[in-house]
C-alpha positions in Angstrom: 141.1 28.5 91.4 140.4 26.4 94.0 142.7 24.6 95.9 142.7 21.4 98.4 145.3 20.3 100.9 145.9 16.6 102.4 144.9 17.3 106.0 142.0 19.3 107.1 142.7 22.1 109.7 139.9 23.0 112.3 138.5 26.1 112.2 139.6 27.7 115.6 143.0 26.6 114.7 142.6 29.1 111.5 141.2 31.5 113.1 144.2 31.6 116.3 146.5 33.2 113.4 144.6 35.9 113.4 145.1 39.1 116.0 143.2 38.2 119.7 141.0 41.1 119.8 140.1 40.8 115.7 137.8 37.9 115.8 134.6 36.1 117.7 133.2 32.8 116.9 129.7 32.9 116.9 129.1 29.2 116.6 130.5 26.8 119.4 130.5 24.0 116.3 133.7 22.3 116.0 134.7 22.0 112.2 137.9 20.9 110.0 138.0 23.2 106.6 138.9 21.4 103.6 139.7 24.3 101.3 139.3 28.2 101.0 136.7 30.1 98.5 136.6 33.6 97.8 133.7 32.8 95.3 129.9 30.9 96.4 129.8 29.3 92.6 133.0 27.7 93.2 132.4 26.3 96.9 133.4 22.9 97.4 132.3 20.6 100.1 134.1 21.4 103.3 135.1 25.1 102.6 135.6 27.8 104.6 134.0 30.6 102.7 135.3 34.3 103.0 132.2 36.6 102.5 134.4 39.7 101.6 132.7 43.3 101.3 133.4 44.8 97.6 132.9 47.9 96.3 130.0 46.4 94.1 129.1 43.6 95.9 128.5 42.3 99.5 129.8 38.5 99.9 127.0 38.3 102.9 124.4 37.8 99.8 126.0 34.8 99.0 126.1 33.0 102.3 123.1 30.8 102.1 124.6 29.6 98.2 127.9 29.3 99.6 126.6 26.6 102.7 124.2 25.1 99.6 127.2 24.2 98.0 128.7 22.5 100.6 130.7 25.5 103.0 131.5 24.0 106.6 132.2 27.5 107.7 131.8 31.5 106.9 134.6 34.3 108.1 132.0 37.8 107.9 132.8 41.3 108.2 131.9 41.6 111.6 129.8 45.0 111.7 125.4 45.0 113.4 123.6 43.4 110.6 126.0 40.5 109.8 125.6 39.1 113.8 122.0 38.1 113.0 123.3 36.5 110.1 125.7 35.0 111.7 123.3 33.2 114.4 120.7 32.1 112.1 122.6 30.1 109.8 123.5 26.2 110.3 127.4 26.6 110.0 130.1 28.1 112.5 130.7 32.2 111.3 133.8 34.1 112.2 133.4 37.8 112.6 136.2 39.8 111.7 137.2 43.1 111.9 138.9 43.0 108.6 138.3 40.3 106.2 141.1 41.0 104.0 143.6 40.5 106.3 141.9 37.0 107.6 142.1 36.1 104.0 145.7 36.6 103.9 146.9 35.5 107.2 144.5 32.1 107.2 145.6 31.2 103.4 149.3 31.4 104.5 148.6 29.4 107.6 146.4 26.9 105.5 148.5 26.4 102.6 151.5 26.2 104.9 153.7 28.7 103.4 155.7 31.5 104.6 156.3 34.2 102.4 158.5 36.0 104.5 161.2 33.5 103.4 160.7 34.9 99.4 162.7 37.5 98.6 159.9 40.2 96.3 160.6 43.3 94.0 158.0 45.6 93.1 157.6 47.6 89.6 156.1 50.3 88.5 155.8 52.8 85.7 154.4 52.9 82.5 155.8 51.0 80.0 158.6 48.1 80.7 157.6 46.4 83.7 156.9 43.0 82.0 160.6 43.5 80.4 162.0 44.4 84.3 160.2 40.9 85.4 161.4 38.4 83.5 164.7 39.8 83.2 164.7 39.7 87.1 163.3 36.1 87.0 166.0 35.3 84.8 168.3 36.4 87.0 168.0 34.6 89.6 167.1 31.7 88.0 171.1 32.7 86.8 172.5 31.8 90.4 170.3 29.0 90.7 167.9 30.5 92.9 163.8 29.7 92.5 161.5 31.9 91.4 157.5 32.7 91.3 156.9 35.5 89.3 153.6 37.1 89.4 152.6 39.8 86.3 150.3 40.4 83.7 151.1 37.5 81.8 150.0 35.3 84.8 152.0 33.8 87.2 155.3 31.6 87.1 157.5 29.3 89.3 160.6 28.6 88.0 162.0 25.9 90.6 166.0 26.2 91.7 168.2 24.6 90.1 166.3 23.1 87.2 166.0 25.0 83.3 164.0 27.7 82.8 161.9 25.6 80.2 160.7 23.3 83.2 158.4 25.7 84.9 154.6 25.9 86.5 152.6 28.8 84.7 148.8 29.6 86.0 147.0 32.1 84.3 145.4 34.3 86.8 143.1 36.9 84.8 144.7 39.7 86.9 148.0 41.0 87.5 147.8 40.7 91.2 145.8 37.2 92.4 144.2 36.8 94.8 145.7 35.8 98.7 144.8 31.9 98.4 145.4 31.7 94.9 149.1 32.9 95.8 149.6 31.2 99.0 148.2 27.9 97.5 150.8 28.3 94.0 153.7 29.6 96.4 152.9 25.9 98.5 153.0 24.1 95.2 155.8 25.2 93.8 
């Protein structure tokens, strides 16, 4: 999923929701970020591009595809060899002690969203937890409350005070998405 908002935001502004000590700025370039990728295929003009470290794969391979397609800016795990990356490139780069985080924390800022406002309930165990959601979900959609409810059937916002048959669904692949992917359907919804 990628996802666009009205304004753009400059960089530095992103990057001031993060910790002090967590981040540098190895570029002095001033940008405005568009939208948020976690994937170089699906870069979109004006990007900010998270180069995340997987267990598989290292987003830093991706960097030069991710600026081809149009990225204004990179955030990189900041550890030695990604600083020579970092200043050889023709894009501002954020290093970051933990890209994960950034992802979360920038995406909430971005998408302007504050989750601590949602009220969230976590289930586990075998078998039933689908059952437990919507029966939740349903519940508070009872009292007139709104709801986003994320599972393995995708993810759903019910909005308050409407029927339960007038609702946004995105099918996310996963039963947890991603941090913009969630901050950008909480925003919309």
């Amino acid at each position: 999923m990628h996802a666009k908002v009205d304004t753009p935001v400059a960089l530095e502004q992103l990057l001031n929701v993060l910790p002090t000590s967590s981040w540098e700025l190895v570029s002095d370039a001033e940008c405005l970020i568009k939208g948020l990728s976690l994937d170089s295929r699906k870069v979109l003009e004006g990007d900010l591009f998270f180069a995340v470290l997987g267990s598989s794969l290292d987003g830093s391979k991706f960097v030069a595809d991710a600026i081809a397609k149009g990225a204004a800016a990179i955030v990189l795990l900041r550890k030695e060899e990604n600083f020579s990356l970092a200043s050889n490139v023709s894009v501002p780069c954020a290093l970051v002690d933990d890209v994960s985080l950034a992802i979360s924390l920038i995406s909430k800022h971005f998408y302007k969203h504050s989750s601590d406002e949602l009220k969230s309930y976590a289930i586990t165990g075998t078998n039933g937890k689908t059952s437990v959601n919507w029966i939740i979900s349903h519940l508070h959609s009872l009292i007139g409350e709104g709801v986003i409810q994320v599972g393995t059937l995708g993810m759903f916002s019910f909005p308050p005070g409407r029927p339960r048959s007038e609702f946004t669904k995105l099918d996310i692949g996963l039963t947890t998405p991603d941090s913009i992917t969630f901050s950008k359907f909480v925003a919309d919804s």
